[in-house]
C-alpha positions as CSV (number, residue, x, y, z in Angstrom):
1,X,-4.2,-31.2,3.3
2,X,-4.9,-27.5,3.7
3,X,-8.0,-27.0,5.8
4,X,-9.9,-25.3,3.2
5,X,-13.8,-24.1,3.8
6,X,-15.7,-22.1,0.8
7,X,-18.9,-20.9,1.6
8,X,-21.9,-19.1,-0.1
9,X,-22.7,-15.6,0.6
10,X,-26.2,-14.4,0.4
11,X,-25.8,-11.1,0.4
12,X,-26.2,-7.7,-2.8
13,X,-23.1,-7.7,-4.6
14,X,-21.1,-4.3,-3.8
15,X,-22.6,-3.0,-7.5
16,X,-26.0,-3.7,-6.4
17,X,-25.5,-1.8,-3.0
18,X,-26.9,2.0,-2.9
19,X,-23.5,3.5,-1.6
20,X,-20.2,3.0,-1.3
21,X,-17.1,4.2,0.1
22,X,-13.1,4.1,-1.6
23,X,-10.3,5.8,-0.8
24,X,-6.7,6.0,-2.0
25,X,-3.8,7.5,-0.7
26,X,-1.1,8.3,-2.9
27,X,2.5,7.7,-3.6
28,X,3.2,10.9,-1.8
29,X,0.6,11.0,1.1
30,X,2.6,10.5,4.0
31,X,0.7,7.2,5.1
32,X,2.1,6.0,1.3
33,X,5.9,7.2,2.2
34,X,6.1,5.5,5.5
35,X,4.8,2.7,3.7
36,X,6.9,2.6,1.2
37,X,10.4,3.3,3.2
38,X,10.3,0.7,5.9
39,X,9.3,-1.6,3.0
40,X,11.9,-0.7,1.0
41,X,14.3,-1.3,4.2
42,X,13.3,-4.4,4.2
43,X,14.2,-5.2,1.1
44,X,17.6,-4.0,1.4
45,X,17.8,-6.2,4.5
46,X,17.0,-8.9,2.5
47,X,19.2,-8.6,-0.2
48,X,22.0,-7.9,1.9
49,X,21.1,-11.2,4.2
50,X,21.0,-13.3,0.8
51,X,23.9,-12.0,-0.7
52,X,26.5,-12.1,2.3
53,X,24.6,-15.4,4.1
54,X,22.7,-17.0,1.3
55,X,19.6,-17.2,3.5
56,X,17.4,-14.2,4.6
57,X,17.4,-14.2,8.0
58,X,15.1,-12.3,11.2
59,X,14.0,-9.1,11.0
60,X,10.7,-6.7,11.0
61,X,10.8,-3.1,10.3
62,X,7.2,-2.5,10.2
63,X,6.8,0.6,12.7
64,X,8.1,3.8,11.5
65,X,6.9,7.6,11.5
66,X,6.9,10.6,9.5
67,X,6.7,14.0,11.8
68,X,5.9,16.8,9.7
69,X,7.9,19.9,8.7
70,X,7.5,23.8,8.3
71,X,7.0,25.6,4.9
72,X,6.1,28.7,4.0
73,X,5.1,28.1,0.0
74,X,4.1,30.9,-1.9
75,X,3.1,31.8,-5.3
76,X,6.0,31.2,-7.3
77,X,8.5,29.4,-5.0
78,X,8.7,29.4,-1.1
79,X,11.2,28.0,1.8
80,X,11.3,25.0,3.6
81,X,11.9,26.1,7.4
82,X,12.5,22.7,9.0
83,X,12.6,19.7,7.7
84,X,10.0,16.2,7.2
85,X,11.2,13.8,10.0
86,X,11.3,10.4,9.6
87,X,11.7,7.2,12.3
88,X,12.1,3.8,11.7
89,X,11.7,1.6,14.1
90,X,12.0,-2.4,14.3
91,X,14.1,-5.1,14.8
92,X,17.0,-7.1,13.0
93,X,19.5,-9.3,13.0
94,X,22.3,-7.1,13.2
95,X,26.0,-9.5,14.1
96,X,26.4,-12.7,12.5
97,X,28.7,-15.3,13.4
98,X,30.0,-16.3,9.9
99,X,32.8,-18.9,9.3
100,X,33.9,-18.4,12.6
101,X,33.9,-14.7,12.3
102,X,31.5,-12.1,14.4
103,X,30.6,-10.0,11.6
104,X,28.3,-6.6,11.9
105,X,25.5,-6.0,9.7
106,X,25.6,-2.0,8.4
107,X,22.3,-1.5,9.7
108,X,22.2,1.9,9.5
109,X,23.6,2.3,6.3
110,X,21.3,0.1,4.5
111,X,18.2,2.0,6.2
112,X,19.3,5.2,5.4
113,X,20.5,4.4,1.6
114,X,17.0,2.6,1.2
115,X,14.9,5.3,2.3
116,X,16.7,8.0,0.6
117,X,16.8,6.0,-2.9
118,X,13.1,5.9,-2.6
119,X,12.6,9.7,-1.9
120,X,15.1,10.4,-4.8
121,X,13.1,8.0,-7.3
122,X,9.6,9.7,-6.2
123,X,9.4,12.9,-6.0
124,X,11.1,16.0,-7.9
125,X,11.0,18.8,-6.0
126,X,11.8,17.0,-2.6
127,X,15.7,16.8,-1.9
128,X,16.1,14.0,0.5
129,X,18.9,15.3,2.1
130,X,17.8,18.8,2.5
131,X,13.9,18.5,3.6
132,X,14.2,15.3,5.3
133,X,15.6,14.2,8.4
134,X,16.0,10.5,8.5
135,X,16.5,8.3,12.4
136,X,16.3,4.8,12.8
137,X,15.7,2.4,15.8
138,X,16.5,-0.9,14.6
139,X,17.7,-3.3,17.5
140,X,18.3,-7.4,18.0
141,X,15.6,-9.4,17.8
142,X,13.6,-10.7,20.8
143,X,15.0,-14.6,21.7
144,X,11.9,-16.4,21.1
145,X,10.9,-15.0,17.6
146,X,14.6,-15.5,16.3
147,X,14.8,-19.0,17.3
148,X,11.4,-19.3,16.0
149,X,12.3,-17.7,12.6
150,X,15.6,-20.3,12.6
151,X,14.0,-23.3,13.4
152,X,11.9,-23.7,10.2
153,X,12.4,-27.0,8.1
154,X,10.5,-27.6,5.4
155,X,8.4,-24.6,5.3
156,X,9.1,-21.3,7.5
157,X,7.1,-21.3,10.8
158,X,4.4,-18.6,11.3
159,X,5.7,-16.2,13.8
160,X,2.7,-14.3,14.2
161,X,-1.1,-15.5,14.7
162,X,-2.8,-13.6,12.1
163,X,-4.9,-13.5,9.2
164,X,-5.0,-12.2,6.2
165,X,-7.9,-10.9,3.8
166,X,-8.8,-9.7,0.5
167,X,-11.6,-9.4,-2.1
168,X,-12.2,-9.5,-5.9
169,X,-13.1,-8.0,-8.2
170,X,-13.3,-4.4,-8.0
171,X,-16.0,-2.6,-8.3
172,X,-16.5,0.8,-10.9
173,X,-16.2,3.3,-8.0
174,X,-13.3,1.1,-6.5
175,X,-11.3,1.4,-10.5
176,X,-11.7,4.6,-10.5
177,X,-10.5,5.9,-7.3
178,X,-7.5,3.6,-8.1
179,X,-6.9,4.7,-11.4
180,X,-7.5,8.5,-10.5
181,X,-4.0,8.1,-8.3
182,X,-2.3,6.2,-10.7
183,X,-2.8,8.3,-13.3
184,X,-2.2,11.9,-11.0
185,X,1.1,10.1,-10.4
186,X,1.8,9.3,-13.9
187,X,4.9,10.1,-15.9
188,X,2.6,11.5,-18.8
189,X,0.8,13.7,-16.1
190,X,4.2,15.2,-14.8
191,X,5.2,15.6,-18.1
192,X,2.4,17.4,-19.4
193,X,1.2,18.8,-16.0
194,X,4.5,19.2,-13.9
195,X,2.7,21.0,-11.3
196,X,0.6,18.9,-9.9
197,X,2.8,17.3,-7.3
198,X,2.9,13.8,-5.6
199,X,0.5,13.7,-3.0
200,X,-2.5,12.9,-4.5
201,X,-5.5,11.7,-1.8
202,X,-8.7,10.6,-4.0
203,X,-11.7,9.3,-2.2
204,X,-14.9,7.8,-3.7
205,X,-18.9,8.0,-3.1
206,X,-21.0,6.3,-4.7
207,X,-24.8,6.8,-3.9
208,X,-26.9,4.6,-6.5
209,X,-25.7,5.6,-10.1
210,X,-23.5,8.8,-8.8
211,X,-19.9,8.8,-8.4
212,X,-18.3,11.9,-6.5
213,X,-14.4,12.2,-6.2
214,X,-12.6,13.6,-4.0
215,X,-9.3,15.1,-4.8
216,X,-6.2,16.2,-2.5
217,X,-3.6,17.1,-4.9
218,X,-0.5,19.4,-4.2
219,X,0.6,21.6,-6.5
220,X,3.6,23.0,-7.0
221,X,4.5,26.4,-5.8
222,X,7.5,27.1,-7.9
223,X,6.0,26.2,-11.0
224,X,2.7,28.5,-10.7
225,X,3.2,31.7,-10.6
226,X,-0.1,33.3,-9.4
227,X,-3.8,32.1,-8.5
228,X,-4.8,32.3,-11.6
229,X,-2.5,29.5,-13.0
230,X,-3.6,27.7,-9.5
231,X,-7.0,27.8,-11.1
232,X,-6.4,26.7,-14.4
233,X,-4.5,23.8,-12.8
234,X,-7.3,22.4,-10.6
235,X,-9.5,22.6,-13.8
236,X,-6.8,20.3,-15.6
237,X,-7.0,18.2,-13.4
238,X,-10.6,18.1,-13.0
239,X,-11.1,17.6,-17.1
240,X,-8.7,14.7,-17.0
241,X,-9.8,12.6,-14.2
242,X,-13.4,13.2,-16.1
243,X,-12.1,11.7,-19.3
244,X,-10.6,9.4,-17.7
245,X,-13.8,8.1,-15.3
246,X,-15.9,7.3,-19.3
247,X,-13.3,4.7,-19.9
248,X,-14.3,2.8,-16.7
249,X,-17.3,3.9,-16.1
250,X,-21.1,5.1,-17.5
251,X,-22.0,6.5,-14.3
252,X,-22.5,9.9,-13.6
253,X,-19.7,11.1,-12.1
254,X,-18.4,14.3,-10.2
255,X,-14.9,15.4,-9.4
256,X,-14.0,18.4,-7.0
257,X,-10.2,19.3,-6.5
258,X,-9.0,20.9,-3.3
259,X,-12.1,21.7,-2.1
260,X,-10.5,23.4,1.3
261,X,-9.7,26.5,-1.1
262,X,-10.7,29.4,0.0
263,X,-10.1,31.7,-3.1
264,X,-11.4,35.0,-1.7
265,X,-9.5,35.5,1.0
266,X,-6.7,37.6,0.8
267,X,-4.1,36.0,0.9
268,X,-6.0,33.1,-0.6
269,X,-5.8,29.7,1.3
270,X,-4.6,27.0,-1.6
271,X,-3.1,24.0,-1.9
272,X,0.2,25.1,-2.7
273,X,3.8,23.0,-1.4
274,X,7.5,23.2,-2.6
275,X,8.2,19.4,-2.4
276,X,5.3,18.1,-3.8
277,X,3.9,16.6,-0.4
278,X,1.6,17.8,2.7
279,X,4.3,16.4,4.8
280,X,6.4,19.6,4.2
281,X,4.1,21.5,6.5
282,X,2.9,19.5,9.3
283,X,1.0,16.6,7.7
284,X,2.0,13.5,9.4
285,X,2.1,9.6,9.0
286,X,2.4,6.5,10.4
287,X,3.2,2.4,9.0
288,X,-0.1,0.9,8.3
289,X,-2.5,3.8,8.1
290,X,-2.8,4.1,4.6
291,X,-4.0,1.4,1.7
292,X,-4.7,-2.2,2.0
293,X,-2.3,-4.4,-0.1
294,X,-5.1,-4.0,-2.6
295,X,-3.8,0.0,-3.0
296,X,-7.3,0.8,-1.8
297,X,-8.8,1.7,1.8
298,X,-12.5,-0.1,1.9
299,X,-14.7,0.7,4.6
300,X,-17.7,-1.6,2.5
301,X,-15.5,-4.4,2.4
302,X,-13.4,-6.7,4.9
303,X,-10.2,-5.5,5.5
304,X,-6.7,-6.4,7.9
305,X,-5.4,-3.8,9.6
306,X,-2.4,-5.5,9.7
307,X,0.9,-3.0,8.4
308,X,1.9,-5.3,5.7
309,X,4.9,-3.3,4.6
310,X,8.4,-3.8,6.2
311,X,7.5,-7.4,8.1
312,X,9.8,-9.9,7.0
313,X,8.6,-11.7,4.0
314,X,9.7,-15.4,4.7
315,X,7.9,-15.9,7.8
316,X,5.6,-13.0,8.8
317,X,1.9,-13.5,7.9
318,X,0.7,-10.5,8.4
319,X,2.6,-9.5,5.1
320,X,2.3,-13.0,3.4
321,X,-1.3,-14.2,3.8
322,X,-2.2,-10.6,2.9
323,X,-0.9,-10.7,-0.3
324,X,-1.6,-14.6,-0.7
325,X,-5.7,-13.6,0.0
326,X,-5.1,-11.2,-2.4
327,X,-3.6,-13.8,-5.2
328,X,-6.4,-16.2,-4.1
329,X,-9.4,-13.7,-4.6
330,X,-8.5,-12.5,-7.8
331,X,-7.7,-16.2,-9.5
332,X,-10.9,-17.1,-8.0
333,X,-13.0,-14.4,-10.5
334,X,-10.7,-14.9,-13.2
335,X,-10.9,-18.4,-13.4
336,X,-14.3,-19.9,-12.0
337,X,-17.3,-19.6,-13.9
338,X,-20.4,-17.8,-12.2
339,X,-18.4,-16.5,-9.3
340,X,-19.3,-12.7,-8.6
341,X,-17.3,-11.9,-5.9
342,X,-15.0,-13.7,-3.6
343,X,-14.1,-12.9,0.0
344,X,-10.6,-14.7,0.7
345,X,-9.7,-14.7,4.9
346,X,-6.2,-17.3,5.7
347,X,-5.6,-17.6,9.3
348,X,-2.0,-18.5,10.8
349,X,-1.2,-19.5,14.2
350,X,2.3,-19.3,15.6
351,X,4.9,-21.9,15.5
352,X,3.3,-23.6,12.5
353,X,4.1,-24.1,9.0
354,X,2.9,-20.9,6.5
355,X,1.9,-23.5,4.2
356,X,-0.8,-25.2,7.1
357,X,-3.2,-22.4,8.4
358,X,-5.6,-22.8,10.7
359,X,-8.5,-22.5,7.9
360,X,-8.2,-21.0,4.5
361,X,-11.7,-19.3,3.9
362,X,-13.9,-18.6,0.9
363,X,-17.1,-17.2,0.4
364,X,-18.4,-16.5,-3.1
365,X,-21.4,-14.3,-4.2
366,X,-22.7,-16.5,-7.1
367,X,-24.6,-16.3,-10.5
368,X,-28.3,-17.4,-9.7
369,X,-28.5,-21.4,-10.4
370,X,-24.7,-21.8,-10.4
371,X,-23.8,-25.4,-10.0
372,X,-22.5,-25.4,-6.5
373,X,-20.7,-28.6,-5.9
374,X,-18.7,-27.6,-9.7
375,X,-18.1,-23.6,-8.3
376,X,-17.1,-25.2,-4.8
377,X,-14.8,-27.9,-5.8
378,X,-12.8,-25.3,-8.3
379,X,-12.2,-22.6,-5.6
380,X,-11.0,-25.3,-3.4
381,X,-8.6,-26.3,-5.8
382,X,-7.6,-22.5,-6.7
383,X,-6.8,-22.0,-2.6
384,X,-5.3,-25.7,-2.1
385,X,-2.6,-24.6,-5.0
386,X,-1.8,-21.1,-4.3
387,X,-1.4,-21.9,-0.3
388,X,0.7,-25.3,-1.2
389,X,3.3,-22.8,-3.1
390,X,3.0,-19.7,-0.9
391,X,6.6,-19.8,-0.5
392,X,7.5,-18.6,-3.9
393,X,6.0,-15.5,-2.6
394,X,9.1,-14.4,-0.9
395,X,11.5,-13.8,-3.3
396,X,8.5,-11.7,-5.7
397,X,8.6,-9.7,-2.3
398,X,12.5,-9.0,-2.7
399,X,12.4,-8.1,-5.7
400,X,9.2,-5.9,-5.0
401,X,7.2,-7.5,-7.4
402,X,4.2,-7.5,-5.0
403,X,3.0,-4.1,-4.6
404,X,2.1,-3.8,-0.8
405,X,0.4,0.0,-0.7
């Protein structure tokens, strides 16, 4: 039996709450692209591991960094002086001995085809090749956690004590801020706004009934010839993400673009880049300093700051019980009557089964005069399911069916 506690919380749902704080870094912040590399590394790990040894097998690439380059972007076009660096850094099983035979896992050639393929799907002004200069540091695993990680039976064996958390539902200010990114990043948006580039930063206020975003959004130099066109851009932009806000929301609600302009200077200081990202010109980034696996940063809410991406994702429950809090949460609204809001922390402790935390925790802002004892004994059964079957998890994570940033 999973040790299972669900709780009421007394407190104002976030709606209720005068302010509140969302942020979203986007697809090409370069938080998101360390992120989104050693996770992608990972995964090619894994599929490698499966399809050579029919089993995945140790590793975590979870640390990694992104050192900024030099640009020099101009209206019009610009040059790329030295290129974005990139590190990855963890550890892997990297010789096998199969059917008798020592064999050497192409480490380095599955890290650097990952995190190139990603670079070449997500942007389209960045050449991976030519503006990035990607290292790794991927070595054996330490003793311990390897025979920990082989010595599973039934279920793998936590090899980390950790927890996991998550929340549902969103709130307005929380869709939005989400949504904003999504749709920045959108095909129809670089289709019918080619300019505005990948890295797309959107934070949220809300103070009582007023929403005011935030928006970090480079734009591309090539494709605008002179401030002018800068201008009309940011107003695009601003428009859309306004039309956009009515559909989730009747708040009032502000948007300011690029607000670090400074338009009457000469030259004038705009967001402009070549590649599409800040990372071109000394913006850097780190594994684990960006979103939650939600996709949002939530200062008003709980929040891990575990690095979910590029942990292994049969063992590791900083990556699993993340995402499996996550899962839990939103069943929980979806599916139980009068629950407003559910607060989902799971707890490992090392050596044990994934499958037997150390407590599974819920607690539940209700509807006034909710029948307890009903609400209770569903969300017990919602957590007691999804943590029973948390192992099906791995192979949605291998085929990146869990989004993880």
């Amino acid at each position: 039996m999973v040790n299972v506690r669900v709780d009421m919380l007394k407190t104002l749902p976030i709606e209720e709450q005068p302010i509140e704080m969302v942020e979203r870094k986007g697809l090409g912040h370069p938080d998101t692209i360390c992120d989104a590399i050693v996770e992608e590394v990972s995964r090619a790990l894994c599929k490698y591991y499966l399809e050579h040894y029919g089993q995945i097998l140790h590793h975590n690439v979870d640390k990694g960094s992104l050192a900024g380059g030099r640009a020099e972007p101009r209206f019009g076009g610009g040059e790329v002086l030295e290129p974005i660096y990139i590190l990855i850094i963890g550890r892997a099983t990297t010789d096998v001995l199969h059917e008798g035979k020592l064999e050497r896992v192409p480490i380095g050639t599955l890290t650097l085809e990952a995190a190139r393929s990603f670079l070449h799907r997500s942007f389209r002004f960045l050449d991976p090749c030519k503006h990035v200069q990607i290292d790794y540091k991927i070595r054996p695993g330490s003793v311990d956690l390897v025979t920990l990680f082989e010595s599973r039976k039934s279920a793998p064996l936590a090899n980390d004590t950790s927890f996991g958390v998550s929340f549902a539902p969103f709130s307005e200010t929380e869709k939005l801020v989400l949504e904003c990114e999504r749709y920045l990043n959108s095909s129809k948006v670089k289709k019918e706004l080619p300019e505005v580039g990948e890295d797309i930063k959107v934070m949220g206020l809300r103070e009582e009934n007023k929403i005011r975003l935030t928006i970090a959004a480079a734009i591309i130099s090539s494709l605008t010839p002179d401030l002018d066109h800068y201008i009309s851009v940011k107003e695009e932009i601003k428009d859309r993400i306004l039309d956009l806000a009515t559909k989730i929301t009747t708040r009032e609600v502000e948007v300011e673009v690029n607000t670090a302009d400074i338009i009457d200077r000469n030259p004038p200081l705009v967001y402009l880049t070549i590649t599409g990202t800040s990372a071109e010109a000394g913006d850097d980034g780190q594994v684990g300093r960006g979103n939650r696996v939600n996709g949002l940063i939530t200062p008003m809410r709980p929040m891990s700051l575990e690095a979910a991406a590029g942990k292994n994702p049969l063992s590791h429950v900083g990556k699993i019980y993340n995402a499996l809090a996550n899962l839990i949460a939103n069943r929980i609204v979806e599916e139980v009557q009068y629950v407003k809001e559910a607060y989902v922390r799971i707890l490992s402790q090392i050596g044990k089964p994934i499958t037997d935390p150390q407590i599974a925790s819920a607690q539940l802002v209700t509807d006034k005069g909710a029948p307890w004892n009903v609400v209770k004994s569903d969300v017990e059964g919602i957590i007691e399911d999804e943590v029973n079957k948390v192992t099906s998890l791995t192979q949605k994570f291998v085929e990146g069916k869990i989004s993880l940033y």
